[in-house]
gemmi code that builds the backbone of each chain (N, CA, C; Angstrom):
import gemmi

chains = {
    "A": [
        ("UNK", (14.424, -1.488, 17.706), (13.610, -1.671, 16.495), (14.527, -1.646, 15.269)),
        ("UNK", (14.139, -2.829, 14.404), (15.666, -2.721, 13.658), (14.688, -2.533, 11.827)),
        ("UNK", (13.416, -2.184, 12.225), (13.022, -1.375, 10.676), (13.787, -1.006, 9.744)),
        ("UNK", (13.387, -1.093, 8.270), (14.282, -0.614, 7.175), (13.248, 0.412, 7.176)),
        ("UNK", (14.236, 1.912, 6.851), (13.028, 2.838, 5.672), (13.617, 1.847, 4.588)),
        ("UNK", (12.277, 2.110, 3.488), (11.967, 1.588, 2.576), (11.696, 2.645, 1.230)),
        ("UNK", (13.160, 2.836, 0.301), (12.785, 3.757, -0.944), (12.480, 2.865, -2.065)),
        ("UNK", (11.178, 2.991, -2.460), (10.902, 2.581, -3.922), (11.587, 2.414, -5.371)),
        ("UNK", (12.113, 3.717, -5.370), (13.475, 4.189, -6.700), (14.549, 2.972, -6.316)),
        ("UNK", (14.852, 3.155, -4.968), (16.089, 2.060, -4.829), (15.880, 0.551, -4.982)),
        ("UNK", (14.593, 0.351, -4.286), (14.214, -1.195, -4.657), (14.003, -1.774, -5.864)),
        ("UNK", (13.930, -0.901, -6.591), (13.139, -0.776, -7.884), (14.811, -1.036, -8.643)),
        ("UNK", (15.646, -0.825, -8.037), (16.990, -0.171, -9.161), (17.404, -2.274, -8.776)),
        ("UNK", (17.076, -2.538, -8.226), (17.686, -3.563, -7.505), (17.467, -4.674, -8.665)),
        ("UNK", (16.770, -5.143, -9.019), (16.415, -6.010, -10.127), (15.920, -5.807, -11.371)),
        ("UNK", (15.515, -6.606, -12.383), (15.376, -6.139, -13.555), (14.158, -6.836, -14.305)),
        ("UNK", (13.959, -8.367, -14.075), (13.342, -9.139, -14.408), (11.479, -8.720, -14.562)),
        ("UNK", (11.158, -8.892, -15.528), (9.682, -9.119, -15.501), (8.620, -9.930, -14.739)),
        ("UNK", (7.499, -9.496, -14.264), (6.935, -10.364, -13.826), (7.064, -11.034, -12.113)),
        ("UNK", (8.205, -11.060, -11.711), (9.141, -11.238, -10.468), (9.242, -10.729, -9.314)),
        ("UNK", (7.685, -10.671, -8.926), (7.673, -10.356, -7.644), (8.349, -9.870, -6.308)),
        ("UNK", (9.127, -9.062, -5.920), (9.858, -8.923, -4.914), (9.088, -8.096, -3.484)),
        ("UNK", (9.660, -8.966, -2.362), (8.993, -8.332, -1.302), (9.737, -7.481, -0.816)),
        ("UNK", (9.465, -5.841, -0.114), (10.192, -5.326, 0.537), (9.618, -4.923, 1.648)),
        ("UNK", (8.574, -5.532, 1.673), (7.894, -5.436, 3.552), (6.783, -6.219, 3.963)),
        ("UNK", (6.817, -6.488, 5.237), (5.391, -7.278, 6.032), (4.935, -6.322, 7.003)),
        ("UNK", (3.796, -6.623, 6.427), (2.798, -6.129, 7.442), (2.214, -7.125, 8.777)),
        ("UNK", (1.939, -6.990, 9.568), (1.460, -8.672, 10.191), (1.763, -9.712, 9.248)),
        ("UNK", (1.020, -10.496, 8.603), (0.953, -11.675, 7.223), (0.372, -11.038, 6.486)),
        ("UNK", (0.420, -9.914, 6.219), (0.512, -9.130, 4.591), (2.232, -9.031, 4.290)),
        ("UNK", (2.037, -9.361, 2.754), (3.616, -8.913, 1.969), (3.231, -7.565, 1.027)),
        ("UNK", (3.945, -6.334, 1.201), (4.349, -5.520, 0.029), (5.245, -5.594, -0.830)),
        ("UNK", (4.756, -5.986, -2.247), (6.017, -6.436, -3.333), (6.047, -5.589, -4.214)),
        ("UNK", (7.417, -5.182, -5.082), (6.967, -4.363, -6.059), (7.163, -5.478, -7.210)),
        ("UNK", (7.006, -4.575, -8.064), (7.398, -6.046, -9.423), (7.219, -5.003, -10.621)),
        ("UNK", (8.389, -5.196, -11.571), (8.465, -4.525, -13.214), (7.503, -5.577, -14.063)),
        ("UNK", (6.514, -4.770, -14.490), (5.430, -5.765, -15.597), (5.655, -5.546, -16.900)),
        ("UNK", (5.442, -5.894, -18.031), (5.334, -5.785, -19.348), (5.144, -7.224, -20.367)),
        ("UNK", (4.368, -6.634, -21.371), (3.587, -7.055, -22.175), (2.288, -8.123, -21.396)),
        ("UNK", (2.279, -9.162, -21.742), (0.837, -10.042, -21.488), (0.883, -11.256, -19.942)),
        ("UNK", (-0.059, -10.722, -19.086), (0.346, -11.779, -17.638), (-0.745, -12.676, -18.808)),
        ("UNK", (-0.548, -13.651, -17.303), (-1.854, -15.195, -18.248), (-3.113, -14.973, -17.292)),
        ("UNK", (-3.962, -14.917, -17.572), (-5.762, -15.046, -17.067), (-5.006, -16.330, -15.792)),
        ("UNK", (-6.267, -15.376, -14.377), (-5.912, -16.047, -13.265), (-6.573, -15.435, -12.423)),
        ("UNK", (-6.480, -16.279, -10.774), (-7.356, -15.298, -9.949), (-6.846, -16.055, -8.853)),
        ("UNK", (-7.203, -15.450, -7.911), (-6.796, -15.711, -5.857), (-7.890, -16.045, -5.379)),
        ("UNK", (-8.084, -17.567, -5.219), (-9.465, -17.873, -4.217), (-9.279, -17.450, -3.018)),
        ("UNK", (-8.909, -17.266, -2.353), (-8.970, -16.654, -1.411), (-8.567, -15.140, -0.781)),
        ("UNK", (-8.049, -14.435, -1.739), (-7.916, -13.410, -1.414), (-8.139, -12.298, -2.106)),
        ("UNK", (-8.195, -11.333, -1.886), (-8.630, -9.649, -2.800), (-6.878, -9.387, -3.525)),
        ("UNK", (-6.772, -8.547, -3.962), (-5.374, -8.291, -4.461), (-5.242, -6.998, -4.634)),
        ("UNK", (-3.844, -6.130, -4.043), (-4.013, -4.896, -4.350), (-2.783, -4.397, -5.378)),
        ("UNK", (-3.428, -3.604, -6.758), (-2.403, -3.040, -7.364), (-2.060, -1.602, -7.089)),
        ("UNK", (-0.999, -1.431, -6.570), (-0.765, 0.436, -7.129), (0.766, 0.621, -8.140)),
        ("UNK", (0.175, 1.695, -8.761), (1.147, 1.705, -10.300), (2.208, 3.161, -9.478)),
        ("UNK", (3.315, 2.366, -9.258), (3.877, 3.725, -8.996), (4.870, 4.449, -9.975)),
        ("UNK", (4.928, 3.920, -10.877), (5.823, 4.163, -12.197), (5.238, 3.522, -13.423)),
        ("UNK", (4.401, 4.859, -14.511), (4.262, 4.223, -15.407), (2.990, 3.774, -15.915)),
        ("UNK", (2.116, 3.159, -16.662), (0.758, 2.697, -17.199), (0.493, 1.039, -17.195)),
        ("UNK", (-0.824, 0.822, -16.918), (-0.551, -0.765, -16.814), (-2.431, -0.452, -17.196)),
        ("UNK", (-2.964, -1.876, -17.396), (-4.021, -2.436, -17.371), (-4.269, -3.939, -16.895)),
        ("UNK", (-5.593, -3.837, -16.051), (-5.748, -5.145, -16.252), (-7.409, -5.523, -16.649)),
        ("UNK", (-7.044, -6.469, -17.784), (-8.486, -7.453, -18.319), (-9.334, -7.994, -17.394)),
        ("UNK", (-10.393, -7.803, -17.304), (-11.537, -8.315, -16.688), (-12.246, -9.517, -17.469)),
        ("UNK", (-13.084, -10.299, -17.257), (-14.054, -11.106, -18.623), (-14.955, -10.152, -18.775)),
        ("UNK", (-15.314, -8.880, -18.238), (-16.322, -8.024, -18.135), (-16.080, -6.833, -18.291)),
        ("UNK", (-14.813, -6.294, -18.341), (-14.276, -5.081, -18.525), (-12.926, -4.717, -18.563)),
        ("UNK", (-12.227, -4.112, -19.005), (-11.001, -3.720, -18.669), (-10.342, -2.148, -17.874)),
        ("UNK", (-9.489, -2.114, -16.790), (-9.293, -1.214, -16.553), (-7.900, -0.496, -16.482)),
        ("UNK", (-7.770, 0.443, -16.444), (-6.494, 1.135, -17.096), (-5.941, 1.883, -15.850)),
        ("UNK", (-4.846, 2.063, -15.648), (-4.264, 2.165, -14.405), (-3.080, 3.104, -14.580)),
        ("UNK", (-2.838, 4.021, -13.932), (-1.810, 5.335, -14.083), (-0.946, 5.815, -12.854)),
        ("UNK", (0.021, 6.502, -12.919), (1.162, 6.743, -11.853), (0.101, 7.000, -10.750)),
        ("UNK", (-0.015, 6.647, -9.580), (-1.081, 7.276, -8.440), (-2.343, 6.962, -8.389)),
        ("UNK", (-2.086, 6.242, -8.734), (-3.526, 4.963, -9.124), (-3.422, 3.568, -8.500)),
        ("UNK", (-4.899, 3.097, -7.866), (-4.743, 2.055, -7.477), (-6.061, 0.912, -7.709)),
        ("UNK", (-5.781, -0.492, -7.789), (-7.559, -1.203, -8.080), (-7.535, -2.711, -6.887)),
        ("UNK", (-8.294, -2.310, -6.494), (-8.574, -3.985, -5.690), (-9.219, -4.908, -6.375)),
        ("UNK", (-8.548, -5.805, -6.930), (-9.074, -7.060, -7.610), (-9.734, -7.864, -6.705)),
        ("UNK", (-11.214, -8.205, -6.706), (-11.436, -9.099, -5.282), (-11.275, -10.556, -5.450)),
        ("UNK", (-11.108, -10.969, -4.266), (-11.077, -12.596, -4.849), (-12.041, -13.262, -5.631)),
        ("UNK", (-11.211, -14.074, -6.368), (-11.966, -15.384, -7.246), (-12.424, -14.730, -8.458)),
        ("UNK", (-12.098, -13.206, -8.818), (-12.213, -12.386, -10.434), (-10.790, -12.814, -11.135)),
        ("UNK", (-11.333, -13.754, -12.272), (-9.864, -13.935, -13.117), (-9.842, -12.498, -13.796)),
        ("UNK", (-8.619, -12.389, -13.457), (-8.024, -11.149, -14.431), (-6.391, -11.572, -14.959)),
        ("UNK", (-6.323, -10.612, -15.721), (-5.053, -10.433, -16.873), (-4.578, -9.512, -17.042)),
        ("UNK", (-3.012, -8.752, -16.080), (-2.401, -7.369, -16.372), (-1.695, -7.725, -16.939)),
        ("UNK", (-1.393, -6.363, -17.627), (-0.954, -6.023, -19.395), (-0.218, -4.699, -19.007)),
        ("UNK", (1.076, -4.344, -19.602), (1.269, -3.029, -19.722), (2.384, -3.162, -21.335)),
        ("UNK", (1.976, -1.786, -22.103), (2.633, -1.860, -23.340), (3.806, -1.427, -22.908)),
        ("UNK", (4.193, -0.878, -22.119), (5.987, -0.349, -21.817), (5.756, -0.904, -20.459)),
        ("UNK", (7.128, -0.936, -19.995), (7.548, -1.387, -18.585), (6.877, -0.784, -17.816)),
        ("UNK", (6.395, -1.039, -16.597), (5.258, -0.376, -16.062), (5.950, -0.755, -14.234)),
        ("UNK", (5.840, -0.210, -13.243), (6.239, -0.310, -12.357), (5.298, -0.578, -11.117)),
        ("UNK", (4.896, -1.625, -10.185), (4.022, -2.004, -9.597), (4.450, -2.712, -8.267)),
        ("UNK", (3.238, -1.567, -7.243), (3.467, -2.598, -5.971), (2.132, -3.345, -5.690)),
        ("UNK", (1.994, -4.305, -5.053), (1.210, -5.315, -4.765), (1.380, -5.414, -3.503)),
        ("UNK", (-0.183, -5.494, -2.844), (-0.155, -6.102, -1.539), (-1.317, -7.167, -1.172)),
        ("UNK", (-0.500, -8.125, -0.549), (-1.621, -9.502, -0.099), (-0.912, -10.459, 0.525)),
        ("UNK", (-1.437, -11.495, 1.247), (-1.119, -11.904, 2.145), (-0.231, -12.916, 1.442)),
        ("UNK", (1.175, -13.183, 2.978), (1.805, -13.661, 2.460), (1.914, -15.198, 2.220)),
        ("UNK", (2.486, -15.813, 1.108), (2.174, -17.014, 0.662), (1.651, -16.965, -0.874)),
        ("UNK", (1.117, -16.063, -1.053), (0.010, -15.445, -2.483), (0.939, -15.983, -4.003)),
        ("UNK", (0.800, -16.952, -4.517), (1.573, -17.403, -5.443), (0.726, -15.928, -6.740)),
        ("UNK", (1.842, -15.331, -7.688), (1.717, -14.615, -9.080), (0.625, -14.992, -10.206)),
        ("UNK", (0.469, -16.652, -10.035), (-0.377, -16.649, -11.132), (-1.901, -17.562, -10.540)),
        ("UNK", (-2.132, -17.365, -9.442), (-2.730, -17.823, -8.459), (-2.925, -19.047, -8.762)),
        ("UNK", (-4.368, -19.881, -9.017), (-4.533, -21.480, -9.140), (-4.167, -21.736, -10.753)),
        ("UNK", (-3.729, -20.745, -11.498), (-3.087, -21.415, -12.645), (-1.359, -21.504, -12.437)),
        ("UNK", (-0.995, -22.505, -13.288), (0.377, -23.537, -13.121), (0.780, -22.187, -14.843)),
        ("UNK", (1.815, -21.827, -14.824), (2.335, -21.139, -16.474), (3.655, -20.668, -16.057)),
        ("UNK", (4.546, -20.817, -16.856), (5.925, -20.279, -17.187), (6.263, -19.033, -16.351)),
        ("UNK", (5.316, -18.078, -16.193), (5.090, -17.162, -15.549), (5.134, -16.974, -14.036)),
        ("UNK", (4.671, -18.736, -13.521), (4.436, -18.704, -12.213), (6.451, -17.955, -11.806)),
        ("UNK", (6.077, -17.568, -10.312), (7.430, -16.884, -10.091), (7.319, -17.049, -8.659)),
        ("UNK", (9.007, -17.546, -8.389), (9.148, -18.028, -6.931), (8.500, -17.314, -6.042)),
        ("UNK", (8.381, -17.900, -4.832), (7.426, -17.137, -3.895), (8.641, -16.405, -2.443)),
        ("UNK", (8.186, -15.535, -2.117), (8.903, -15.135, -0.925), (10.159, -14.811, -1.048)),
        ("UNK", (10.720, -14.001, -2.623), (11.658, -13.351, -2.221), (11.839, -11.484, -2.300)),
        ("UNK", (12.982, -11.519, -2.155), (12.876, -10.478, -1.054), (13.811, -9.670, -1.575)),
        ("UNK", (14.102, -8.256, -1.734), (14.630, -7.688, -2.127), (15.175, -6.281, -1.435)),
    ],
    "B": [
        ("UNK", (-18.723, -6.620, -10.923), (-18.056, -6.285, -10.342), (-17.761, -4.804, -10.473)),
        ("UNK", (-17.966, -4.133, -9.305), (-18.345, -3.263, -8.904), (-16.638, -2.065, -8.519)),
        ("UNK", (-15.675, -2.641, -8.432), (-14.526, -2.009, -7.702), (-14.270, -0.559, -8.711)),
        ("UNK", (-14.298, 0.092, -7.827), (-13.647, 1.393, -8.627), (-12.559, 1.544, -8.666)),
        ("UNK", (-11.691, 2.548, -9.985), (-10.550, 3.013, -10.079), (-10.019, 3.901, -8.453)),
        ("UNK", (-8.983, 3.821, -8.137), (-8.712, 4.920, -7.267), (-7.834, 5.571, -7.278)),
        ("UNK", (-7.721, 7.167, -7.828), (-6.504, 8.103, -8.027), (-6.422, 8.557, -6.742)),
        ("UNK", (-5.357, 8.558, -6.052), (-4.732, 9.441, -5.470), (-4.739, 10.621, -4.938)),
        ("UNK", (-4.590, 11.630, -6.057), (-4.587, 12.995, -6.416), (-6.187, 13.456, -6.154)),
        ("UNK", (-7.211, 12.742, -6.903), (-8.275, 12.725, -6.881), (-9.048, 12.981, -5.484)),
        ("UNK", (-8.911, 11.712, -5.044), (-9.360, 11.140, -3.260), (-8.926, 12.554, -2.365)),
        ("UNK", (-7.209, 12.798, -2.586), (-7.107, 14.093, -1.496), (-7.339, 15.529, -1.960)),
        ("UNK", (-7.887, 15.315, -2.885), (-8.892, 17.147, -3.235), (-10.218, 17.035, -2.218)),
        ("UNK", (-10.580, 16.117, -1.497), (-11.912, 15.937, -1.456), (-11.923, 16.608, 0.236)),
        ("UNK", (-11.022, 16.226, 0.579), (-11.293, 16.768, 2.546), (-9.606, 17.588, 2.741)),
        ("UNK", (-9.624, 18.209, 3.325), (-8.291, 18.955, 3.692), (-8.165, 18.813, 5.060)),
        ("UNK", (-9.177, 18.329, 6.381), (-8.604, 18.169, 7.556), (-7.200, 17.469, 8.011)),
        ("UNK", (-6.395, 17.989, 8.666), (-5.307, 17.389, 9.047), (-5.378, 15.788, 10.132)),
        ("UNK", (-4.462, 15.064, 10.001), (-4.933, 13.962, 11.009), (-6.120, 13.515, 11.088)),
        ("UNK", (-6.899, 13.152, 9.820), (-7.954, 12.778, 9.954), (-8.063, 11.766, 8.590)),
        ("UNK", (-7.766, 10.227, 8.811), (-7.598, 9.548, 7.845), (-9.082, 9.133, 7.440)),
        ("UNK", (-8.925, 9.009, 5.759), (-10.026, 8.821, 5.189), (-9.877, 7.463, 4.305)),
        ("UNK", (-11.184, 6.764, 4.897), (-10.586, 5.224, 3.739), (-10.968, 5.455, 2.660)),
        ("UNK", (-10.114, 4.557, 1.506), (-10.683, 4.952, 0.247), (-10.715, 3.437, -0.323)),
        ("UNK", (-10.247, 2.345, 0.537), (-10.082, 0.637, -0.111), (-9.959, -0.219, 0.630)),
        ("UNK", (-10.570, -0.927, 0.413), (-10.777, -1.889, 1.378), (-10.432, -3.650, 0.662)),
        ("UNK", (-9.180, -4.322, 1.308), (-8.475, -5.541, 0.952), (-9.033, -6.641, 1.969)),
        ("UNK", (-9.509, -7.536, 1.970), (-9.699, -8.540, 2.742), (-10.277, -7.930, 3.865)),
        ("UNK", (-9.615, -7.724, 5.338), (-10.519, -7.142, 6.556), (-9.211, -5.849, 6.681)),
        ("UNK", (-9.093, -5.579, 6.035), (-7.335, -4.335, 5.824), (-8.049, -3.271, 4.985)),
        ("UNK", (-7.974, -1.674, 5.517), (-7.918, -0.582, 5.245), (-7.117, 0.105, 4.485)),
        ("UNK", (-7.390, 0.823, 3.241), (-5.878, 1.826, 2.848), (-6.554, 3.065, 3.658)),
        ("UNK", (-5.968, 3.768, 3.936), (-6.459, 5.321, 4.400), (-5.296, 6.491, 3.962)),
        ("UNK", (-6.213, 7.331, 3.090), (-5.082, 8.468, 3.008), (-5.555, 9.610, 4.469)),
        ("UNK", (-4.412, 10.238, 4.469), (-4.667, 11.407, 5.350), (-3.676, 12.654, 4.988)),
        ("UNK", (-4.111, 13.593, 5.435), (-3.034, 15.082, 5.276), (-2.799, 15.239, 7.054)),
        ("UNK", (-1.313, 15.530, 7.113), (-0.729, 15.229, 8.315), (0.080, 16.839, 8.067)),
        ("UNK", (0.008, 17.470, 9.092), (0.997, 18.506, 9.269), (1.264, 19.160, 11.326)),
        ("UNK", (2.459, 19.272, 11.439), (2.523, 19.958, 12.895), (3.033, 18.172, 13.303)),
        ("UNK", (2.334, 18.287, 14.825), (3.067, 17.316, 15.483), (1.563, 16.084, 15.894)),
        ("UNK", (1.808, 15.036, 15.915), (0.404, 14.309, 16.466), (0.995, 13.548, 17.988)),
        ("UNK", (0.346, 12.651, 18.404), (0.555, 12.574, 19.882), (1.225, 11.377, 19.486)),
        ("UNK", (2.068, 10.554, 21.325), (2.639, 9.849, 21.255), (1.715, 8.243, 21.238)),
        ("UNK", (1.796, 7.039, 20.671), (0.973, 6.262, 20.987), (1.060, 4.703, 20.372)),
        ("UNK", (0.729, 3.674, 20.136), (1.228, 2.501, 19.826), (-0.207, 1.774, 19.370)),
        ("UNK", (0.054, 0.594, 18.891), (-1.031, -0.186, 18.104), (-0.671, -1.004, 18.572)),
        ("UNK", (-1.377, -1.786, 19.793), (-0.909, -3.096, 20.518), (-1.050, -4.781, 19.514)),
        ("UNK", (-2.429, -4.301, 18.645), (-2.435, -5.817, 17.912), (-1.997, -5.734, 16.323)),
        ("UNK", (-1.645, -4.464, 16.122), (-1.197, -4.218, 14.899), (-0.039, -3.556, 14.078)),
        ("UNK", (0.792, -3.872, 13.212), (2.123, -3.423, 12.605), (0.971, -2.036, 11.513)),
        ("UNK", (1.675, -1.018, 11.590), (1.092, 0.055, 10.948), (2.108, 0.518, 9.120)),
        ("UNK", (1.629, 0.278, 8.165), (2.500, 0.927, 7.563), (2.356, 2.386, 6.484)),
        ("UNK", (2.811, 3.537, 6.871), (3.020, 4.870, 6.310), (3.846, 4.685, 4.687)),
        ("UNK", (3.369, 5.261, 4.031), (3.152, 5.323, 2.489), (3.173, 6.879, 2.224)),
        ("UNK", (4.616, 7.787, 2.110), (4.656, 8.747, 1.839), (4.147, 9.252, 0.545)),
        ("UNK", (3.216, 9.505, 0.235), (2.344, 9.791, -1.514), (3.129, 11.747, -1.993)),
        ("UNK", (2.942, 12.927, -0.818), (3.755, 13.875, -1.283), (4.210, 14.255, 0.009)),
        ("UNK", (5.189, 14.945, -0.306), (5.974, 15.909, 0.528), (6.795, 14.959, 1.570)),
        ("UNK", (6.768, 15.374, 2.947), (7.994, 14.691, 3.800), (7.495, 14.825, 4.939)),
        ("UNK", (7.854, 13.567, 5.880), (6.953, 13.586, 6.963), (7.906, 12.743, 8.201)),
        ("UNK", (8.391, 13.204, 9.143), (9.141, 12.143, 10.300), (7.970, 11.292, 11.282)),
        ("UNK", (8.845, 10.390, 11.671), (8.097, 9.343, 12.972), (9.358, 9.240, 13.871)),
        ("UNK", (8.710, 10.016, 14.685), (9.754, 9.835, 16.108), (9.274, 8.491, 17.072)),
        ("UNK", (10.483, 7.460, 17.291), (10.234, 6.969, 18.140), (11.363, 7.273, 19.589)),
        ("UNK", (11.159, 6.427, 20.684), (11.290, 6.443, 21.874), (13.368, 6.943, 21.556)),
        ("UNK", (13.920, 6.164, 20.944), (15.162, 5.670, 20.357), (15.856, 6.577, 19.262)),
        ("UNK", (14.937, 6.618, 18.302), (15.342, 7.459, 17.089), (14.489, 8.151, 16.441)),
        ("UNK", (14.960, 8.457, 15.311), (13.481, 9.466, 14.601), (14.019, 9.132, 12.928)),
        ("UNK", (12.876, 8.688, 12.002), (13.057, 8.368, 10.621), (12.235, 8.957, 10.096)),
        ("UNK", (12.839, 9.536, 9.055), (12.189, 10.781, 8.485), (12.133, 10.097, 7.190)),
        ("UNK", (10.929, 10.423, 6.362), (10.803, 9.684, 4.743), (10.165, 10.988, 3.809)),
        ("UNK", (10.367, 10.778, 2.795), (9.937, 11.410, 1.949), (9.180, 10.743, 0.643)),
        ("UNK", (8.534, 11.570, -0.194), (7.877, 11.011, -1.391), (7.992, 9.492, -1.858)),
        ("UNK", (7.610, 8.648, -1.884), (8.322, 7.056, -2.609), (9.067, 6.228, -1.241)),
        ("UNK", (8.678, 6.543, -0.309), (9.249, 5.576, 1.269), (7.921, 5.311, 1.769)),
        ("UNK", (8.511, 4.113, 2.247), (7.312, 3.609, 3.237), (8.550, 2.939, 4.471)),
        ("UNK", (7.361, 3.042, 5.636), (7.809, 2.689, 6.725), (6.957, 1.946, 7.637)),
        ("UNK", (7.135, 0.392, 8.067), (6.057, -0.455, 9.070), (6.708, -0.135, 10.530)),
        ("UNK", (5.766, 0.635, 11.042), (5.943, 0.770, 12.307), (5.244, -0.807, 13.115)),
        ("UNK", (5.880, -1.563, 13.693), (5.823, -2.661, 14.419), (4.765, -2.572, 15.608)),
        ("UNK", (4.181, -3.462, 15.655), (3.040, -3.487, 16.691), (3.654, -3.037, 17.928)),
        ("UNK", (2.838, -2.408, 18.775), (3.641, -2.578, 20.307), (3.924, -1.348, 20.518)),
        ("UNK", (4.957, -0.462, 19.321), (6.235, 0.103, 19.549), (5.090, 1.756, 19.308)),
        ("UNK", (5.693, 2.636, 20.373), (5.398, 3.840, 20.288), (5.930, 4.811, 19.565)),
        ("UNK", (5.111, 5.478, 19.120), (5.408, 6.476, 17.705), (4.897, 7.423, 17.882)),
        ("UNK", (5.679, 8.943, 16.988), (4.956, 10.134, 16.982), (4.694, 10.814, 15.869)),
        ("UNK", (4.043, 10.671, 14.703), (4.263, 10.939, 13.300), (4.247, 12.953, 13.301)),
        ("UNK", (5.577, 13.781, 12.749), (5.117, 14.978, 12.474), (5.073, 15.167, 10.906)),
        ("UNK", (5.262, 16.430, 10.897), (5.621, 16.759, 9.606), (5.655, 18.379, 9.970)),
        ("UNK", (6.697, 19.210, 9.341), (6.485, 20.157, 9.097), (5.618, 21.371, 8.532)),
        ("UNK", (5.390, 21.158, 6.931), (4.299, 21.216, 5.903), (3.515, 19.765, 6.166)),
        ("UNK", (2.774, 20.610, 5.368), (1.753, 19.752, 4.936), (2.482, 18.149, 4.421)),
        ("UNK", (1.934, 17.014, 4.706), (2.128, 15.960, 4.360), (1.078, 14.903, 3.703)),
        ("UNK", (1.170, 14.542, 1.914), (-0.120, 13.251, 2.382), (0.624, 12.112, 2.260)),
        ("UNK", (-0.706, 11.184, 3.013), (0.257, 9.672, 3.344), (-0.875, 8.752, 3.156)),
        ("UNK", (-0.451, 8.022, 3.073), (-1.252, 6.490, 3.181), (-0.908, 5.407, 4.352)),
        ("UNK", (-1.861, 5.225, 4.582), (-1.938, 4.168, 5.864), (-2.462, 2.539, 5.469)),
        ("UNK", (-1.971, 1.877, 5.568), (-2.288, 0.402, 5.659), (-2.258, -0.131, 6.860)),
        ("UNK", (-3.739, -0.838, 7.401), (-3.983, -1.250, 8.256), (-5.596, -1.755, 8.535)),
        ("UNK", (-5.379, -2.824, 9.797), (-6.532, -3.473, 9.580), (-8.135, -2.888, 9.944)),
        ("UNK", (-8.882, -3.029, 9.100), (-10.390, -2.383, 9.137), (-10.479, -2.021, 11.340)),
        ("UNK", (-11.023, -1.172, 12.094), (-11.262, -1.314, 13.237), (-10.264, -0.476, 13.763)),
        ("UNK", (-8.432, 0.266, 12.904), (-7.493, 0.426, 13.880), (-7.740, 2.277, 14.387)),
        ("UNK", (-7.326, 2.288, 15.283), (-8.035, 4.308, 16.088), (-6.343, 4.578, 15.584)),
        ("UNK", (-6.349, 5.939, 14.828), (-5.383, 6.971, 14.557), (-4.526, 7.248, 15.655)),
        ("UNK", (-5.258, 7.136, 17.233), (-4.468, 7.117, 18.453), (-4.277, 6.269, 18.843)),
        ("UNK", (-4.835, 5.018, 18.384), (-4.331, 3.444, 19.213), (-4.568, 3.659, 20.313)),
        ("UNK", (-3.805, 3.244, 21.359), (-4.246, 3.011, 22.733), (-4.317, 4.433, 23.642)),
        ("UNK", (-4.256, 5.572, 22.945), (-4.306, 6.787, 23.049), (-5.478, 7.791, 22.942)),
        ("UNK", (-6.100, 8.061, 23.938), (-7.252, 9.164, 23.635), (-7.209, 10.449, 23.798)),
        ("UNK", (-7.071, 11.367, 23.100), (-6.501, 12.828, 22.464), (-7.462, 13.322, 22.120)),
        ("UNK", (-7.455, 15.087, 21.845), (-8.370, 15.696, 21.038), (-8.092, 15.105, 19.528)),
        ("UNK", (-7.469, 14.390, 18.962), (-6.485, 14.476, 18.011), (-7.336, 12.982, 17.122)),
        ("UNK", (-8.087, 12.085, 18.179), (-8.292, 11.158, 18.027), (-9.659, 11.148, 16.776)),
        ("UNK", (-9.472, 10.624, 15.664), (-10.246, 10.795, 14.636), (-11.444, 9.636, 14.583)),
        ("UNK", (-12.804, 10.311, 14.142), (-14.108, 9.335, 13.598), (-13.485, 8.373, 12.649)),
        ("UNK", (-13.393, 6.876, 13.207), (-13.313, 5.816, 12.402), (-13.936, 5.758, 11.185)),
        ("UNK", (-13.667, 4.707, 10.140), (-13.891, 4.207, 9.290), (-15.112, 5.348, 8.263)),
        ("UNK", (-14.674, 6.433, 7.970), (-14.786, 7.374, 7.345), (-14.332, 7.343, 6.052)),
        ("UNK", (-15.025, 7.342, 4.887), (-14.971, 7.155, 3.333), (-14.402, 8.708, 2.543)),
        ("UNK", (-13.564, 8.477, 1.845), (-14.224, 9.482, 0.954), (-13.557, 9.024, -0.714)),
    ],
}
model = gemmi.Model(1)
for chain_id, residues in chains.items():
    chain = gemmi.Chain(chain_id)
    for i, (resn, *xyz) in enumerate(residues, 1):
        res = gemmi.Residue()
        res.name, res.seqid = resn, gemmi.SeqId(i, " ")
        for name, pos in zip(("N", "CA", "C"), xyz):
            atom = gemmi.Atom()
            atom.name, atom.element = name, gemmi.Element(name[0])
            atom.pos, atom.b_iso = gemmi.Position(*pos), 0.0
            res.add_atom(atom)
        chain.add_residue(res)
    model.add_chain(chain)
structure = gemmi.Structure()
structure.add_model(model)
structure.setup_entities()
């Protein structure tokens, strides 16, 4: 069995970029990515899939058209599919994501933002 | 839209049984489950499913057949379908489990140890 343990702090030290998705594990065809967020994502949503945030470093939010919710170290929200939402964090905010793999960042919207798919860190 | 916030900290004030995972989210047909793990649990495998452990506090090993990987706070580890495992922990441990809605705590294993499925809290 040729498994990585997997430390967060270290994956985390590994890149720098905003927004930039990185995977550091599969589940069957689930990907776990972490990714550094800050200031404004663009309104978007996953037809086909739910989306999971957990904040493991740091404060984040994300916009609803119906509400907004606010998100803290040890905290987590399932976005379900086909809800456009918009995460936001005012300082660098530290985030893992899980969903299946293939799951493009800015789902059926095309923006500057979109960010390569499937890499790996 | 209905999804609730989910703390962490919060969720494991609520039950203190050991080895007895509790869902708290539900992603597509995929489970999160926290649990409090302490002492030793039995040996056993997940034939259709990759399992992955999400150390949230303290420190917790998985012995397999080969070796033994021990993680602490901020590690995660996908134990691979198939492959037999023995999760301990010394103290007290909480963890998080990712895995698909339907999977038994003993897998192909029936134990006193073996926990009531798909249990909320």
């Amino acid at each position: 069995m040729t498994q990585e343990l997997i430390n967060f702090k270290d994956k985390f030290s590994k890149f720098s970029e905003h927004w930039s998705p990185r995977v550091i594990a599969e589940m069957n065809d689930y990907q776990f990515k972490l990714a550094k967020i800050q200031n404004e994502f663009v309104w978007h949503d996953h037809k086909d899939t739910d989306e999971v945030f957990i904040v493991i470093e740091g404060s984040m939010g994300i916009e609803f058209r119906d509400k907004t919710v606010l998100l803290n170290e040890g905290e987590m929200f399932v976005v379900p599919k086909g809800v456009e939402h918009k995460p936001f964090a005012q300082e660098e905010c530290k985030v893992m994501f899980v969903e299946p793999r293939g799951v493009k960042n800015t789902g059926e919207t095309s923006s500057e933002l979109t960010a390569e798919n499937d890499v790996w860190v």
